[in-house]
C-alpha positions in Angstrom: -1.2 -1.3 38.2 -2.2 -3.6 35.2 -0.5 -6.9 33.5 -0.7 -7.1 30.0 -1.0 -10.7 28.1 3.0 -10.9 28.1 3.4 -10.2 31.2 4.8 -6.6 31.1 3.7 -4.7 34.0 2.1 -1.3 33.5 2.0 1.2 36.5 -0.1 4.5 36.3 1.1 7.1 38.8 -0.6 10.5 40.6 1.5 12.8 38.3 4.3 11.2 36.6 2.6 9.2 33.8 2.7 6.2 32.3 5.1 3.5 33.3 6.0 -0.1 31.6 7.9 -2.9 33.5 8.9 -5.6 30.6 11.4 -7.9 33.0 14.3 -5.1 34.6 13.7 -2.4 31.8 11.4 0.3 33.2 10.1 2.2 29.9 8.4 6.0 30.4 5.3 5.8 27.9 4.3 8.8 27.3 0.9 10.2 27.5 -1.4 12.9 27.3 -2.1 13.9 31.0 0.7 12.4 33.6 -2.3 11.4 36.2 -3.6 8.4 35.3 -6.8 6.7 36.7 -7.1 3.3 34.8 -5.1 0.5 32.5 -6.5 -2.3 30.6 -6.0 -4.1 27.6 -8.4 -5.0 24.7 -8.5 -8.1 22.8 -6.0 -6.7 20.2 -3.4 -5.9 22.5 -4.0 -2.6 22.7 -3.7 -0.8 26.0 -6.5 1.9 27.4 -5.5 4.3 29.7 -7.7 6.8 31.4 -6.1 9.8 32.5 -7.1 12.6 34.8 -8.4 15.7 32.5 -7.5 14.0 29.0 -9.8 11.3 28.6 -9.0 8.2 27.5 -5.7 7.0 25.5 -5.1 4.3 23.2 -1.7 2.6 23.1 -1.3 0.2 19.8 1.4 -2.2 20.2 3.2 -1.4 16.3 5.9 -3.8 14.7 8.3 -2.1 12.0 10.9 -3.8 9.6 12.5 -1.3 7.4 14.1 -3.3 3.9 16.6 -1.8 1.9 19.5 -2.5 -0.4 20.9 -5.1 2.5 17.9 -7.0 2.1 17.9 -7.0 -1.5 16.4 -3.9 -3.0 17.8 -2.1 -5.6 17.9 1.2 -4.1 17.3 3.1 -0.8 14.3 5.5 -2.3 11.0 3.9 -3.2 8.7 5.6 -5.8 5.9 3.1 -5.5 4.7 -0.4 -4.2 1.7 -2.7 -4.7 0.8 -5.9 -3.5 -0.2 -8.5 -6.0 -3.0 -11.1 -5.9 -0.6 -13.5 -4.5 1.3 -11.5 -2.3 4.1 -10.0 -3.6 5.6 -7.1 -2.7 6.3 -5.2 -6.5 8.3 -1.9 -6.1 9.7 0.8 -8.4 13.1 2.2 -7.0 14.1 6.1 -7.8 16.3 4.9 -10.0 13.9 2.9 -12.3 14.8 -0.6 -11.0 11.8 -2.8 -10.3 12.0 -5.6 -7.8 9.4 -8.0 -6.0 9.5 -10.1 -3.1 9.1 -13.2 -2.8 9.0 -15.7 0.7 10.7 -12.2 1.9 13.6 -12.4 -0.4 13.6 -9.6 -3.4 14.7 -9.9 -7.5 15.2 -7.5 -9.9 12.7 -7.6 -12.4 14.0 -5.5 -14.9 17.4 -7.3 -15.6 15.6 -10.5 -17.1 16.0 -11.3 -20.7 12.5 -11.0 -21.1 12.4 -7.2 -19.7 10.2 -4.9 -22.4 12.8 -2.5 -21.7 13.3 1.2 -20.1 13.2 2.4 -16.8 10.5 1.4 -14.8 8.1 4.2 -12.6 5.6 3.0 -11.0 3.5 -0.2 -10.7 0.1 -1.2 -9.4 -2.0 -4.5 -9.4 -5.4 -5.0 -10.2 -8.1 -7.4 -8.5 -7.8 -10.0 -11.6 -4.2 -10.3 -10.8 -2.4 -8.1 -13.6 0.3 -6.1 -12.5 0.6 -3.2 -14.6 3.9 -1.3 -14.6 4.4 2.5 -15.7 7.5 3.4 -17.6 9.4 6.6 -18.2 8.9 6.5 -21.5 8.0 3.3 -23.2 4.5 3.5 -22.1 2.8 0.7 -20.0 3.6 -2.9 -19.1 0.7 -5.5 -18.6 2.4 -8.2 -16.9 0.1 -11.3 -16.2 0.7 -15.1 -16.4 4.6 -14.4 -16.7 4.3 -12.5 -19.8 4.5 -8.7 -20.8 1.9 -6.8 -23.1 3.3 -3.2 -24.1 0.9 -0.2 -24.6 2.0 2.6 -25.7 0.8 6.1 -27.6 0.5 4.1 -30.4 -2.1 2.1 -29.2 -4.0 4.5 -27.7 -2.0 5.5 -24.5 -2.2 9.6 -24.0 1.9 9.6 -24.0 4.3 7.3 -23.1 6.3 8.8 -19.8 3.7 7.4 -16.7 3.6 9.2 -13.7 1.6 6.9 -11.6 -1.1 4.1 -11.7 -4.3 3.4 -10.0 -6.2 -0.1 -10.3 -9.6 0.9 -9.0 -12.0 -1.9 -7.2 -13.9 -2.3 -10.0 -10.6 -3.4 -12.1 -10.3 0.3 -13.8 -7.1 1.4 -14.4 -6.3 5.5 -13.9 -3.0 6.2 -15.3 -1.4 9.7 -14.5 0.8 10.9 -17.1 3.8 13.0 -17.1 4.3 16.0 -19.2 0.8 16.2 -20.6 -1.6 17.4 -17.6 -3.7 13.8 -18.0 -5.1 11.4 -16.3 -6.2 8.2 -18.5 -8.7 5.0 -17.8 -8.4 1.8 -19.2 -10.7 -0.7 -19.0 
């Protein structure tokens, strides 16, 4: 028997497992082995069990919250997030839409006036705070201190349909491109 920092109430048996006791809910945890030998808890909250034959198992404690369009996305299928240097959540939809969150409540970005235009593909963020944001087909979108820069082939960019972007630790970004079997550094 073992009582976790909540107050849940674990009990290991001879050959049935792993049981948890959280108020009147019993909950079946299962396990590798059902003979278990020891329970305890680490400072993280995770709980160690020692079984009979299997060694030892690790149970994380793991919180989920799924978003979607009821929560302000644009769209169910997400093609690629990043977090930015102050937090925001930036995402790229399937359908090109690219929203952030902010204080857990999300915009559409490319809706604004100031929008560069197209359909958005994928985005990333660097260490120095840039977002950069892939297009599919109007080449790439430095957005830092409010304000868009466009790159395209023009300027240099190997094509102008991204597939996907990288900002590396050392502020290098690798840009995938579609339809021309490259892969592209700035900086």
């Amino acid at each position: 028997l073992f009582e976790d920092e909540i107050g849940a109430v674990w009990i290991g048996t001879a050959a049935n497992g792993l049981f948890r006791v959280d108020g009147t809910n019993v909950t079946r945890i299962g396990t590798s082995r059902g003979e278990i030998r020891s329970i305890t808890e680490d400072k993280e909250g995770d709980i160690w069990v020692g079984t009979s034959g299997d060694g030892l198992s690790r149970l994380r404690p793991r919180a989920l919250r799924l978003y979607g369009v009821e929560d302000g996305l644009p769209f169910e299928t997400v093609r690629s997030v990043c977090e930015d240097a102050s937090g925001s959540l930036w995402v790229v939809t399937q359908n090109g839409f690219l929203a952030r969150s902010q204080d857990d409540r999300w915009s559409v970005i490319n809706t604004n006036a100031d929008w560069p235009g197209g359909q958005a593909s994928c985005v990333a963020s660097d260490q120095a705070g840039v977002v950069w944001i892939g297009t599919t087909g109007n080449g790439l979108y430095r957005w830092a201190d409010g304000k868009y820069a466009v790159i395209r082939k023009s300027d240099g960019l190997a094509g102008d349909r991204i597939w996907t972007l990288m900002a590396n630790s050392s502020d290098k970004l690798w840009i995938a491109l579609d339809g021309t079997n490259c892969v592209q550094s700035l900086g």
